[in-house]
C-alpha atoms as an extended CHARMM CRD file, in Angstrom:
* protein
*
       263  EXT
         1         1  UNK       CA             -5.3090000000      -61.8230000000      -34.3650000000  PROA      1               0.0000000000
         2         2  UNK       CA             -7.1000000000      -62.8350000000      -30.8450000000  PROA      2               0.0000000000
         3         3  UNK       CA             -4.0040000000      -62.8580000000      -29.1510000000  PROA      3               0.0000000000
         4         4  UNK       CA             -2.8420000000      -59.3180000000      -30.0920000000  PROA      4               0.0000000000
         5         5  UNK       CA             -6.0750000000      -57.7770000000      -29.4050000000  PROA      5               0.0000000000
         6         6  UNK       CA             -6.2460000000      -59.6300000000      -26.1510000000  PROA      6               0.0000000000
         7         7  UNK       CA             -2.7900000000      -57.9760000000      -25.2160000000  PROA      7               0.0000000000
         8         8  UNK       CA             -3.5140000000      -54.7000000000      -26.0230000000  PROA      8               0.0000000000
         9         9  UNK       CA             -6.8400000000      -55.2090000000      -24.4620000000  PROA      9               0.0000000000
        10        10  UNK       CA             -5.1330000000      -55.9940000000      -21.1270000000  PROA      10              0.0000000000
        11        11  UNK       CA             -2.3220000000      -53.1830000000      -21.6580000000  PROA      11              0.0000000000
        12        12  UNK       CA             -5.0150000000      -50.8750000000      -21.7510000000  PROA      12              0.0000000000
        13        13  UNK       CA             -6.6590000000      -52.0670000000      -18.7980000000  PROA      13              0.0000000000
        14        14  UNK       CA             -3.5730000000      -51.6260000000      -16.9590000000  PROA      14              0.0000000000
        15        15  UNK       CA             -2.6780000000      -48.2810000000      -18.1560000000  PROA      15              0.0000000000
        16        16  UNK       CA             -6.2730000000      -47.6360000000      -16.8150000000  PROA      16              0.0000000000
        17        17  UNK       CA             -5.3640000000      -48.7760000000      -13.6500000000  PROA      17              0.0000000000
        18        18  UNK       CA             -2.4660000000      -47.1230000000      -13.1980000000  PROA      18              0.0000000000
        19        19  UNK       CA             -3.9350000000      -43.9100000000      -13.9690000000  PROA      19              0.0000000000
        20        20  UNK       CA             -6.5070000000      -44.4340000000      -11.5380000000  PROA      20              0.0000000000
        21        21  UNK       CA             -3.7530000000      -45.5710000000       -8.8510000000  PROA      21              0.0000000000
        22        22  UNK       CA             -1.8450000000      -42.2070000000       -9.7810000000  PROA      22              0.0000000000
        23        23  UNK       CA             -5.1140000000      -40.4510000000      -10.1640000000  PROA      23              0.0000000000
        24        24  UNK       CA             -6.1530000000      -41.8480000000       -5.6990000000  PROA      24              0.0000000000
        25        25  UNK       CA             -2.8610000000      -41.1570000000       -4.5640000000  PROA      25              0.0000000000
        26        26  UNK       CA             -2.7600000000      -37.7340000000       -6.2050000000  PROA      26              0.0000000000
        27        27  UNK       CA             -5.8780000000      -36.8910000000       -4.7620000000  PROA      27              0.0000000000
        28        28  UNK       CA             -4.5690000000      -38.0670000000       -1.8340000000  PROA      28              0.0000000000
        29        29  UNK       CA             -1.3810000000      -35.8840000000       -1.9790000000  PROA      29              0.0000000000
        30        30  UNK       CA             -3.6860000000      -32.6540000000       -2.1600000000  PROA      30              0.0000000000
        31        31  UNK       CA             -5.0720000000      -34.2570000000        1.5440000000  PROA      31              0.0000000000
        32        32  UNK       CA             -1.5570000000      -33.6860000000        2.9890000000  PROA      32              0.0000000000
        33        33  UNK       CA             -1.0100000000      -30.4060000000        1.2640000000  PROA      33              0.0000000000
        34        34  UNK       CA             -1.2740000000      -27.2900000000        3.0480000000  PROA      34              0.0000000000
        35        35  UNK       CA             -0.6110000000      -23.7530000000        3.5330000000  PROA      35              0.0000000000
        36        36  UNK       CA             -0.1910000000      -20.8480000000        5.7940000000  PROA      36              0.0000000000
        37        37  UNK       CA             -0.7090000000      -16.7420000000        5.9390000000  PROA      37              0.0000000000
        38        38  UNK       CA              1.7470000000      -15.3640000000        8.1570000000  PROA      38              0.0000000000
        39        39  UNK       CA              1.8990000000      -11.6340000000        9.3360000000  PROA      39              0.0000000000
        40        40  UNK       CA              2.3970000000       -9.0500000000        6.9200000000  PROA      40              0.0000000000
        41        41  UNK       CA              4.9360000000       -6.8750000000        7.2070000000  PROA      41              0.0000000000
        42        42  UNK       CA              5.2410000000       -3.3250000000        6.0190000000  PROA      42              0.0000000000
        43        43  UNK       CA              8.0300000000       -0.9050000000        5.5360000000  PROA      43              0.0000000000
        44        44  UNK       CA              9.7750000000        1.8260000000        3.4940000000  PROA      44              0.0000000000
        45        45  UNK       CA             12.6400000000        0.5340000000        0.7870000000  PROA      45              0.0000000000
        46        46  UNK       CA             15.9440000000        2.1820000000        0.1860000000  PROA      46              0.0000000000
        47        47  UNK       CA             14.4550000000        3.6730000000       -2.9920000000  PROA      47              0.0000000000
        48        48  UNK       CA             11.0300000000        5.2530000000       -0.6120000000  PROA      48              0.0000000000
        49        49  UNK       CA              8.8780000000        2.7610000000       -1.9840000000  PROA      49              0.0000000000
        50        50  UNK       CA              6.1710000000        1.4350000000        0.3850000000  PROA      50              0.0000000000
        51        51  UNK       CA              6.5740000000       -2.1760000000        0.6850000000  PROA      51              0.0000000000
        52        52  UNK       CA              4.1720000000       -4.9640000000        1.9630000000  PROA      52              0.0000000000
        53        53  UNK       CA              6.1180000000       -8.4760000000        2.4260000000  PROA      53              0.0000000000
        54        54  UNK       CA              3.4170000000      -11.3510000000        2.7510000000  PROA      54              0.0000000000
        55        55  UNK       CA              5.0460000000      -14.4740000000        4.3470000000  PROA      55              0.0000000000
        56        56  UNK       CA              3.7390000000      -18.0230000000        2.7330000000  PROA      56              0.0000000000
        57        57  UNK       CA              4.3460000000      -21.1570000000        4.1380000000  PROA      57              0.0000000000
        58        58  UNK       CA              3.6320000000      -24.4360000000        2.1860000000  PROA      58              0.0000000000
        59        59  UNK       CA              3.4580000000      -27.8910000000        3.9950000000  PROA      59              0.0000000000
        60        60  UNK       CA              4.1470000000      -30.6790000000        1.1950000000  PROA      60              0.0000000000
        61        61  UNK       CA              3.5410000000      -33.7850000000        3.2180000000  PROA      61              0.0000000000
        62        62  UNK       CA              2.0290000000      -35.6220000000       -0.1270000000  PROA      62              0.0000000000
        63        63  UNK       CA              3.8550000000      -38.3700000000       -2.4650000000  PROA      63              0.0000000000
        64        64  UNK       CA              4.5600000000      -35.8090000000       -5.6130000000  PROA      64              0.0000000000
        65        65  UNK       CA              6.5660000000      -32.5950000000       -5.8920000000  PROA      65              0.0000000000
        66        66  UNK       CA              5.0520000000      -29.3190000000       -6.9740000000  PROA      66              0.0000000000
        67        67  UNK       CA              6.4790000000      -27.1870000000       -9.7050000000  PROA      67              0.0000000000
        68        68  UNK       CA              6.3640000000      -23.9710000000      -11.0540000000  PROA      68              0.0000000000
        69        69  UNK       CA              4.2880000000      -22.2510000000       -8.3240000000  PROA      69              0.0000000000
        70        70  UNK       CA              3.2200000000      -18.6010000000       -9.4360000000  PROA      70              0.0000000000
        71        71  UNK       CA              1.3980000000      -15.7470000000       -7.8370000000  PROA      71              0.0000000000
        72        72  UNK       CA              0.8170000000      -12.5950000000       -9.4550000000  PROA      72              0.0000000000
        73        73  UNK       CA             -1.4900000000       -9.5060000000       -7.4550000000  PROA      73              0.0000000000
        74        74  UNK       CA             -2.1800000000       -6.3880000000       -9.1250000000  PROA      74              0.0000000000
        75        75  UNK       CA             -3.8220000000       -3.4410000000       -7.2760000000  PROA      75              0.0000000000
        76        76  UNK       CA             -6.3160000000       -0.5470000000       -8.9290000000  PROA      76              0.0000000000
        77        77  UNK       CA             -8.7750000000        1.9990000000       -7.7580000000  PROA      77              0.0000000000
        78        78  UNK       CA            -11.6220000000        1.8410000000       -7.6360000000  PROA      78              0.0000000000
        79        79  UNK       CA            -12.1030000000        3.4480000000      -11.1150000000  PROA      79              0.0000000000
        80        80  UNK       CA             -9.9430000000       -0.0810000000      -12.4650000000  PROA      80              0.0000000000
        81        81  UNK       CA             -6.6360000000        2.1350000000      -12.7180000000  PROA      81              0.0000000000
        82        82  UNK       CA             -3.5450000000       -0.2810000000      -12.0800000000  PROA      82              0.0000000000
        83        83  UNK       CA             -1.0170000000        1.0110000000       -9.1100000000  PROA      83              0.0000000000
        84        84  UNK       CA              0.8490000000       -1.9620000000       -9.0130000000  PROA      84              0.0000000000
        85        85  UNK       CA              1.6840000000       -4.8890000000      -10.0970000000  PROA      85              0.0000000000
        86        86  UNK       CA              3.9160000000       -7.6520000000       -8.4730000000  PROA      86              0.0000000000
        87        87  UNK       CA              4.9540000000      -11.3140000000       -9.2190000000  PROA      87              0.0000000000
        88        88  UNK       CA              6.6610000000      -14.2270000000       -6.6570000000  PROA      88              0.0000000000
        89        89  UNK       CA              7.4030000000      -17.4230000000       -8.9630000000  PROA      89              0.0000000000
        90        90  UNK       CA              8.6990000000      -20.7640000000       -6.7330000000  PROA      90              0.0000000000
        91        91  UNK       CA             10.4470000000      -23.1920000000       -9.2330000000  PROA      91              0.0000000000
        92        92  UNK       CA              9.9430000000      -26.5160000000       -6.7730000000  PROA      92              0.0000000000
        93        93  UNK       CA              8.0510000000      -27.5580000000       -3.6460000000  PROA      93              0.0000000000
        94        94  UNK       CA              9.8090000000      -30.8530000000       -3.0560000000  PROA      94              0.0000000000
        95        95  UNK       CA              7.2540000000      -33.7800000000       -1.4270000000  PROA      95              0.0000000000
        96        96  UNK       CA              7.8610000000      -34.1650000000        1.9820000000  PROA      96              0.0000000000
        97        97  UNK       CA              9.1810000000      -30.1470000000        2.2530000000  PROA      97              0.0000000000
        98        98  UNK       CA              8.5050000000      -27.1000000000        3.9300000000  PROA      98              0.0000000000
        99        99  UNK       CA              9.0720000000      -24.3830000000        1.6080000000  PROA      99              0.0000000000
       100       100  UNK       CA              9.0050000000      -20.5210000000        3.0290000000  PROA      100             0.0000000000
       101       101  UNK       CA              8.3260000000      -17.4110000000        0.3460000000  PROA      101             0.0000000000
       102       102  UNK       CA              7.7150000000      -13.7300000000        0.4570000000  PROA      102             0.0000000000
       103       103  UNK       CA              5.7680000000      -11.8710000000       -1.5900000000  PROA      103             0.0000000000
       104       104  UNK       CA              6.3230000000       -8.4790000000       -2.1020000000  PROA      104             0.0000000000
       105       105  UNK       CA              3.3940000000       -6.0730000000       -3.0440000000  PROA      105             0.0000000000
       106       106  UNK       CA              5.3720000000       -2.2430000000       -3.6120000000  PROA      106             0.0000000000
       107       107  UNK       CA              3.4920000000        0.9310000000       -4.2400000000  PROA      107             0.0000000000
       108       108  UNK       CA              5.0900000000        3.7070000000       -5.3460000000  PROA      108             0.0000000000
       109       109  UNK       CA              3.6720000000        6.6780000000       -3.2580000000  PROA      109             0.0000000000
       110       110  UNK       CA              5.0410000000        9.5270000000       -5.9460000000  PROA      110             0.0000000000
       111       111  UNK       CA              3.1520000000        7.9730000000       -8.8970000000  PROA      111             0.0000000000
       112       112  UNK       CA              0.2900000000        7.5040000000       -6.2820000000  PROA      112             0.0000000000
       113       113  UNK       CA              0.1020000000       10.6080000000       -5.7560000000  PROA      113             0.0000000000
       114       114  UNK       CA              0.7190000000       12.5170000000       -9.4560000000  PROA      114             0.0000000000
       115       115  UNK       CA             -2.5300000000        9.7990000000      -10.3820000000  PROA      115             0.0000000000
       116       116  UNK       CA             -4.6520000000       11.0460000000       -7.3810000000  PROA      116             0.0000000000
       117       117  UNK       CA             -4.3070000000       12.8180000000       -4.3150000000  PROA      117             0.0000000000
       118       118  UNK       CA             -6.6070000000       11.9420000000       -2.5650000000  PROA      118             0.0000000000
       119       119  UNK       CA             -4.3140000000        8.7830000000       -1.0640000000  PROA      119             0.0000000000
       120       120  UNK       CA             -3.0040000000       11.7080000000        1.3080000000  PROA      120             0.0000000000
       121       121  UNK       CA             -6.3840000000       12.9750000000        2.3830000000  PROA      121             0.0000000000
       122       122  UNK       CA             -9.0500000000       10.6340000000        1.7320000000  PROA      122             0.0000000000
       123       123  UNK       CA             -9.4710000000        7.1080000000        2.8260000000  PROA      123             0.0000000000
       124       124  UNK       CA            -10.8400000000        4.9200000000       -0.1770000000  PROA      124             0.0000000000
       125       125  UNK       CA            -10.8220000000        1.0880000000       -1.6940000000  PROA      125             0.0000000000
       126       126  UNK       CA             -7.8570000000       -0.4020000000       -2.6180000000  PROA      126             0.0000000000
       127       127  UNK       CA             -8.5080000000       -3.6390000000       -5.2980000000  PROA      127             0.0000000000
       128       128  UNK       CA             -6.7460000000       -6.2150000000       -5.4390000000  PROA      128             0.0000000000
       129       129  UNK       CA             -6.6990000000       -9.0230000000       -8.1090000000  PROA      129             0.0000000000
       130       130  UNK       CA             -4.2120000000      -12.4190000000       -7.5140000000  PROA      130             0.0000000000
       131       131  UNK       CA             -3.6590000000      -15.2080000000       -9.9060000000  PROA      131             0.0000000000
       132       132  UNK       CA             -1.8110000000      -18.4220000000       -8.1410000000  PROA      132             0.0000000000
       133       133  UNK       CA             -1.0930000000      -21.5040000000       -9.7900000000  PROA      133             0.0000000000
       134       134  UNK       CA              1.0300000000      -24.9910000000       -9.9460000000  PROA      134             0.0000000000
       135       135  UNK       CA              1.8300000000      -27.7950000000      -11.7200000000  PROA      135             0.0000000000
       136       136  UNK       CA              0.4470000000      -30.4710000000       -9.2760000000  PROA      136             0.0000000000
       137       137  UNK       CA              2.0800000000      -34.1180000000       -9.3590000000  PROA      137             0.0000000000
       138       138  UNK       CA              4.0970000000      -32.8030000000      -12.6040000000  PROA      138             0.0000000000
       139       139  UNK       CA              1.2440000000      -33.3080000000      -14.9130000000  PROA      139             0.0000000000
       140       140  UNK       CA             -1.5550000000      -31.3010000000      -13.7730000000  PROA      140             0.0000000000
       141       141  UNK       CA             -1.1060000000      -28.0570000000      -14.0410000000  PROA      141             0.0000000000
       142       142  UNK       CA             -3.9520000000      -25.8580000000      -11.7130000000  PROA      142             0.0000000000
       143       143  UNK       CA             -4.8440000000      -22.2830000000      -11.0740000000  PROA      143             0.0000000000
       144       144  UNK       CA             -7.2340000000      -20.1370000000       -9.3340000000  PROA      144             0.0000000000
       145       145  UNK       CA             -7.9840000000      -16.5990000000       -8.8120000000  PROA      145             0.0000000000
       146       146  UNK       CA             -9.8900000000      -13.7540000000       -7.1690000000  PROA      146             0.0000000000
       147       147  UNK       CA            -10.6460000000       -9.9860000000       -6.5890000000  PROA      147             0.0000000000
       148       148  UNK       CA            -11.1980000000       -8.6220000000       -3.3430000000  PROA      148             0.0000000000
       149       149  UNK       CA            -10.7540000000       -5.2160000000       -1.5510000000  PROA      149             0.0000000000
       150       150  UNK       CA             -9.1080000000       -3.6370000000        1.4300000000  PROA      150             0.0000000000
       151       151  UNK       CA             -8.8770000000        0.0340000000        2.8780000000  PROA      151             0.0000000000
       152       152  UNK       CA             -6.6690000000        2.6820000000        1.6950000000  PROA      152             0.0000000000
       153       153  UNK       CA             -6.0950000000        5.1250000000        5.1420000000  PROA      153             0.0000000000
       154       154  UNK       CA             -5.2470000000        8.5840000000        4.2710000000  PROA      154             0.0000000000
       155       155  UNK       CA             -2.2380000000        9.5860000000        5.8870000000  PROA      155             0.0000000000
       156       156  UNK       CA             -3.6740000000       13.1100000000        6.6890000000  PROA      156             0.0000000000
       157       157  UNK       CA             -7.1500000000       12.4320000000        6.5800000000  PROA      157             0.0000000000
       158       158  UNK       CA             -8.9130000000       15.5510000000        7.9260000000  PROA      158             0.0000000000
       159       159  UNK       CA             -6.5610000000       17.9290000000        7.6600000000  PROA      159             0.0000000000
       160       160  UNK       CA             -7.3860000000       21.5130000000        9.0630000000  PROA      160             0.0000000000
       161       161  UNK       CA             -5.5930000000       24.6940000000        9.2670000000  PROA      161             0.0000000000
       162       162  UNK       CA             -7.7780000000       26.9790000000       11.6300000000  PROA      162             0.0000000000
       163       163  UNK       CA             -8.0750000000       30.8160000000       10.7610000000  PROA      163             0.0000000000
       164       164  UNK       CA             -4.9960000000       33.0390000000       12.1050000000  PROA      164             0.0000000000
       165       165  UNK       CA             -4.8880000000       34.8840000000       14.8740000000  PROA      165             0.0000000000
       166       166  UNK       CA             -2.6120000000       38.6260000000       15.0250000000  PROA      166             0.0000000000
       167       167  UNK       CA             -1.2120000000       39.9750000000       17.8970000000  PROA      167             0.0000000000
       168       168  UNK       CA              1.0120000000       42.9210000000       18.1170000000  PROA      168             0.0000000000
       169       169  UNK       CA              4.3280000000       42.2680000000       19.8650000000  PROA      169             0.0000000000
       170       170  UNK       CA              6.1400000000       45.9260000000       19.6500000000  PROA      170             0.0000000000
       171       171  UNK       CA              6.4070000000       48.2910000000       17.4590000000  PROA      171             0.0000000000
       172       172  UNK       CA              8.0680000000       46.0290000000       14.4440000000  PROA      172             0.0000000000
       173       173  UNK       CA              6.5000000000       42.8700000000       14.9980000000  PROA      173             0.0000000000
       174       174  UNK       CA              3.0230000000       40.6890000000       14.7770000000  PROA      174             0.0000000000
       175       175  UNK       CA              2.6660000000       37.1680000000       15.6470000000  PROA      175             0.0000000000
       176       176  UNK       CA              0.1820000000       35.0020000000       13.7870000000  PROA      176             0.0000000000
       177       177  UNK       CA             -0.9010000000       31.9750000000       14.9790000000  PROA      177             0.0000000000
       178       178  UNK       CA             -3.1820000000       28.9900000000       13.5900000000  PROA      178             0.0000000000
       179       179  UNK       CA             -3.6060000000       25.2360000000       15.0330000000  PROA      179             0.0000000000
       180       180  UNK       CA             -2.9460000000       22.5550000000       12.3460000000  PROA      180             0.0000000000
       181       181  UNK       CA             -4.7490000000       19.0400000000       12.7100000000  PROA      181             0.0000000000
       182       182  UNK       CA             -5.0830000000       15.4710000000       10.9860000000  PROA      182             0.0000000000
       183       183  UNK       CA             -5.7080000000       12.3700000000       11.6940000000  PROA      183             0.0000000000
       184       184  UNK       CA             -3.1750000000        9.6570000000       10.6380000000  PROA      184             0.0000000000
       185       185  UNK       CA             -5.2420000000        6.9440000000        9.2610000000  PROA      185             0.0000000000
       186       186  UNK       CA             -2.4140000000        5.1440000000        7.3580000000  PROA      186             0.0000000000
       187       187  UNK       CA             -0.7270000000        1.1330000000        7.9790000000  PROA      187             0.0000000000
       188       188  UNK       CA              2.7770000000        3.3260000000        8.8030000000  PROA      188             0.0000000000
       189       189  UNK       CA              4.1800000000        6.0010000000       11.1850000000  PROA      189             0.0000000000
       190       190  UNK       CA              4.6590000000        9.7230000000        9.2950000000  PROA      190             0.0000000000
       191       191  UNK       CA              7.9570000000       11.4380000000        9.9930000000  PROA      191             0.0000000000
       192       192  UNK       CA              9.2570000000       14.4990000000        8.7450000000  PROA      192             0.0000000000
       193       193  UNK       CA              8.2970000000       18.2340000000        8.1260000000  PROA      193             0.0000000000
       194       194  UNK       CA              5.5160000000       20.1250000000        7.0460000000  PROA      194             0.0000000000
       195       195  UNK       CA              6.0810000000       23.5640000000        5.4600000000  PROA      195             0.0000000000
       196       196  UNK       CA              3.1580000000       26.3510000000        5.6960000000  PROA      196             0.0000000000
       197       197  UNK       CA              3.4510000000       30.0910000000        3.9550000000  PROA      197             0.0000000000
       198       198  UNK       CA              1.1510000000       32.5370000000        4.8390000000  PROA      198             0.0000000000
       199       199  UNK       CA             -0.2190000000       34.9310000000        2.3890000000  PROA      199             0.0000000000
       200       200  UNK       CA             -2.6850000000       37.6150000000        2.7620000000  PROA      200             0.0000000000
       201       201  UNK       CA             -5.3620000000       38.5400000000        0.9260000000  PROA      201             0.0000000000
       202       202  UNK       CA             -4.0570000000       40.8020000000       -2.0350000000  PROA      202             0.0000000000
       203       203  UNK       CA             -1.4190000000       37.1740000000       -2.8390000000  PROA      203             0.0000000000
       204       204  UNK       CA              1.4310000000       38.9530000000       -0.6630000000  PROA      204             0.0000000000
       205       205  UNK       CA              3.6620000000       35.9850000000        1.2760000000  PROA      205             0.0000000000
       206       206  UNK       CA              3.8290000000       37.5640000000        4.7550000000  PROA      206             0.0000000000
       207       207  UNK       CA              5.8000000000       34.5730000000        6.4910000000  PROA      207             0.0000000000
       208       208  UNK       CA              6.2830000000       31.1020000000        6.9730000000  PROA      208             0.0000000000
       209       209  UNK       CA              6.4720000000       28.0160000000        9.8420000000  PROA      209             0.0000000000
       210       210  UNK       CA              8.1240000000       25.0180000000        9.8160000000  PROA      210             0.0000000000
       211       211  UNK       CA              6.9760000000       21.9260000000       11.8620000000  PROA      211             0.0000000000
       212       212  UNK       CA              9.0910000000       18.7290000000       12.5820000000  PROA      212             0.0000000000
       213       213  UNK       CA              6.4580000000       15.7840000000       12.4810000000  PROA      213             0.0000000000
       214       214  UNK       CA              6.6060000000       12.5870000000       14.1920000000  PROA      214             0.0000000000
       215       215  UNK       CA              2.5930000000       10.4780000000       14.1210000000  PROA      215             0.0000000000
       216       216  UNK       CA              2.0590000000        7.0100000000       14.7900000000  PROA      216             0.0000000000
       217       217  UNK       CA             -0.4070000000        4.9750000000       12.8240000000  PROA      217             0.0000000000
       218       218  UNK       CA             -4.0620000000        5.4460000000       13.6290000000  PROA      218             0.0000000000
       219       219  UNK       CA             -3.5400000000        8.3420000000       15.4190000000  PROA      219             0.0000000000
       220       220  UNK       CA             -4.5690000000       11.8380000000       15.9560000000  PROA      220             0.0000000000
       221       221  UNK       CA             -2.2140000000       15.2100000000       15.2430000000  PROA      221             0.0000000000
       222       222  UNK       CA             -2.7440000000       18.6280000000       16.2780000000  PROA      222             0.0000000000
       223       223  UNK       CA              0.2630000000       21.5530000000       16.4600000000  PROA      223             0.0000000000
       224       224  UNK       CA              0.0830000000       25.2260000000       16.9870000000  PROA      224             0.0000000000
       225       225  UNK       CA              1.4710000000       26.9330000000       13.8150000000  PROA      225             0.0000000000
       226       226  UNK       CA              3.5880000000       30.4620000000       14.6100000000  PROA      226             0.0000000000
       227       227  UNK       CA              4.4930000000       33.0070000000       12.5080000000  PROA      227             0.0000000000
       228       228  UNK       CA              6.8570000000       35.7550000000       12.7710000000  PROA      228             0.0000000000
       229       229  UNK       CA              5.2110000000       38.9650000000       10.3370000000  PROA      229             0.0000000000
       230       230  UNK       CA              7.4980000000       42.4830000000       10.3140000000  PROA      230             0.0000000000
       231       231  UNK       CA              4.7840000000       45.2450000000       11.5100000000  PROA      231             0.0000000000
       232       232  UNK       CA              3.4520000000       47.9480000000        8.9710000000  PROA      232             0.0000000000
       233       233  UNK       CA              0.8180000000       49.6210000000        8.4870000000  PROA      233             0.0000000000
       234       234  UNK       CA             -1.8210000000       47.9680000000        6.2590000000  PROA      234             0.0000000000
       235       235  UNK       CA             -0.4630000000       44.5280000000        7.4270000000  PROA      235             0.0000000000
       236       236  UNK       CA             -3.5410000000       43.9310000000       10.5250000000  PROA      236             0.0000000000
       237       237  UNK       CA             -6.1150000000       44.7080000000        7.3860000000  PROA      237             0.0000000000
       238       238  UNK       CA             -4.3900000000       43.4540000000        4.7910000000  PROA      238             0.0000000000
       239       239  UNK       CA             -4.2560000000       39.4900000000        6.4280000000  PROA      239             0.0000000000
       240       240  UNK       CA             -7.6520000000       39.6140000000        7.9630000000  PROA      240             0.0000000000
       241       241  UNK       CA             -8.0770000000       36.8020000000        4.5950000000  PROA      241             0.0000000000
       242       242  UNK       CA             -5.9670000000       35.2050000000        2.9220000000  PROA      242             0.0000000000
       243       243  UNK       CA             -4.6310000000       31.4710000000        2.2390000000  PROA      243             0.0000000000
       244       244  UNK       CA             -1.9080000000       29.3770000000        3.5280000000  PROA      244             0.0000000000
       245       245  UNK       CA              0.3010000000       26.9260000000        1.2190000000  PROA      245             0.0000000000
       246       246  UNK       CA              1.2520000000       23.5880000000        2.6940000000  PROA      246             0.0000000000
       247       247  UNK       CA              4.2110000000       21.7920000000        1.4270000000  PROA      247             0.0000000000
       248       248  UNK       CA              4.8820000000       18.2390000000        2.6170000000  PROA      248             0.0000000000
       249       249  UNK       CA              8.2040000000       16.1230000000        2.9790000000  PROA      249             0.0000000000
       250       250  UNK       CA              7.7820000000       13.0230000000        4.6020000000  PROA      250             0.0000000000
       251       251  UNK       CA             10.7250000000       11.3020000000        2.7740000000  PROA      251             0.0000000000
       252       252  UNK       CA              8.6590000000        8.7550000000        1.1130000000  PROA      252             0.0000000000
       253       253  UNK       CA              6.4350000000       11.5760000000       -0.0800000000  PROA      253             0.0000000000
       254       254  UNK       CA              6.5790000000       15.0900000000       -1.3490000000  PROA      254             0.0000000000
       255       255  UNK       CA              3.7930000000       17.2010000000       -2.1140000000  PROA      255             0.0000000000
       256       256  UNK       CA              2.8740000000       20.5230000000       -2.3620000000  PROA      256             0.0000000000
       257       257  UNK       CA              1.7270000000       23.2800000000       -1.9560000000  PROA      257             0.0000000000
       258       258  UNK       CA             -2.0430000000       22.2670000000       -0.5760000000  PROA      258             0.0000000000
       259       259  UNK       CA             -3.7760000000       26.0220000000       -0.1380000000  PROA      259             0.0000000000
       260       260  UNK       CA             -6.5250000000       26.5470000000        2.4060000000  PROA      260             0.0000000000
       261       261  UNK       CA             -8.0820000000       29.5260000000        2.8600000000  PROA      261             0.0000000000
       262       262  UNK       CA             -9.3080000000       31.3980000000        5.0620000000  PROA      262             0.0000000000
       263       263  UNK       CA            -11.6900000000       34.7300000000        5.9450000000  PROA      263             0.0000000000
């Protein structure tokens, strides 16, 4: 009976040791393991979803493999409302390997916008939640995860119409004229064209402008807005208040009408 009990005795000391060996040199592996950030790029798909590609690189210089690598990010307001939700899953990091992935985060600006408007003309929080995790060594599976914020920028943040002014042309014609300004606080350029009605005071449309748009990120806009009005005779009195009704097409967004008044 000694003998048996001896054997298993030393069996289990050397399954012992050899999880302890594994156990250093796995602990070792996570020495040489390492991973980079590279710069995030942002652009506009085929289907006018905004799209922000995160570059990863992983360095496996340790003795084991990692499997099933998964990261998950979900943004929300900041009243905990989900906008998105995106996944990247990496089947095998080989030992020894340099493995490149993207991540894609996409927003879709229409169902941005039907939740809350005020992504066009408000800057606000952003939250964002990620979940990434691996099976380290092929036996220990691992995973961490956070919450942090970044800054929404409005793409019209600011924006003004100023009160019209009338002036008589001839005998069939007044001019109106306004100065539009925002400021374009957004991660992308805004291209395309911004319809504005005028309308007088009694709800009568009198005329309207159109203005092609082109504003780079993190800048400021500001346009002179014309309008063509046929010349009668309440017309002068009749517009002296009134609103305007903005309609946006930016090809990634639509929106509209925005009214502003004025007196």
């Amino acid at each position: 009976m000694n003998v048996p009990i001896r054997i298993l005795g030393i069996a289990t000391s050397i399954f012992w040791l050899v999880l302890i060996a594994f156990a250093v040199m796995a602990a070792y592996s996570v020495k040489d393991l390492s991973f980079d950030f590279g710069e995030p790029e942002f652009d506009v798909t085929q289907d006018y979803e905004l799209n922000l590609a995160l570059p990863l690189f992983f360095y496996n210089r340790g003795y084991y493999s990692l499997k099933d690598f998964h990261l998950s990010t979900a943004l929300s307001d900041v009243d905990g409302a989900e906008i998105s939700r995106s996944e990247t899953i990496v089947p095998i990091i080989p030992h020894g390997e340099n493995v490149n992935i993207i991540h894609n985060i996409t927003i879709d600006p229409l169902s941005l916008l039907e939740e809350n408007e005020q992504y066009l003309f408000t800057d606000t929080d952003i939250r964002v939640s990620f979940t990434a995790g691996l099976n380290f060594a092929e036996l220990f599976p691992t995973e961490i995860s956070a919450n942090f914020t970044f800054p929404w920028g409005a793409p019209f943040h600011s924006f003004a119409i100023s009160e019209p002014s009338f002036e008589v042309v001839d005998f069939t014609q007044v001019t109106a004229s306004a100065i539009m300004g925002f400021e374009n606080h957004a991660m992308f350029d805004l291209a395309g064209t911004i319809k504005i009605e005028l309308y007088d005071g009694e709800g009568s449309r009198l005329s309207e402008s159109q203005t092609v748009l082109y504003v780079p990120q993190h800048s400021v806009h500001e346009s002179e807005i014309d309008f063509s009005i046929p010349l009668t005779a309440s017309i002068l009195s009749a517009a002296q208040s009134g609103h305007f009704d903005v309609y946006f097409d930016l090809g990634i967004i639509q929106y509209g009408p925005l009214r502003v008044l004025y007196d």
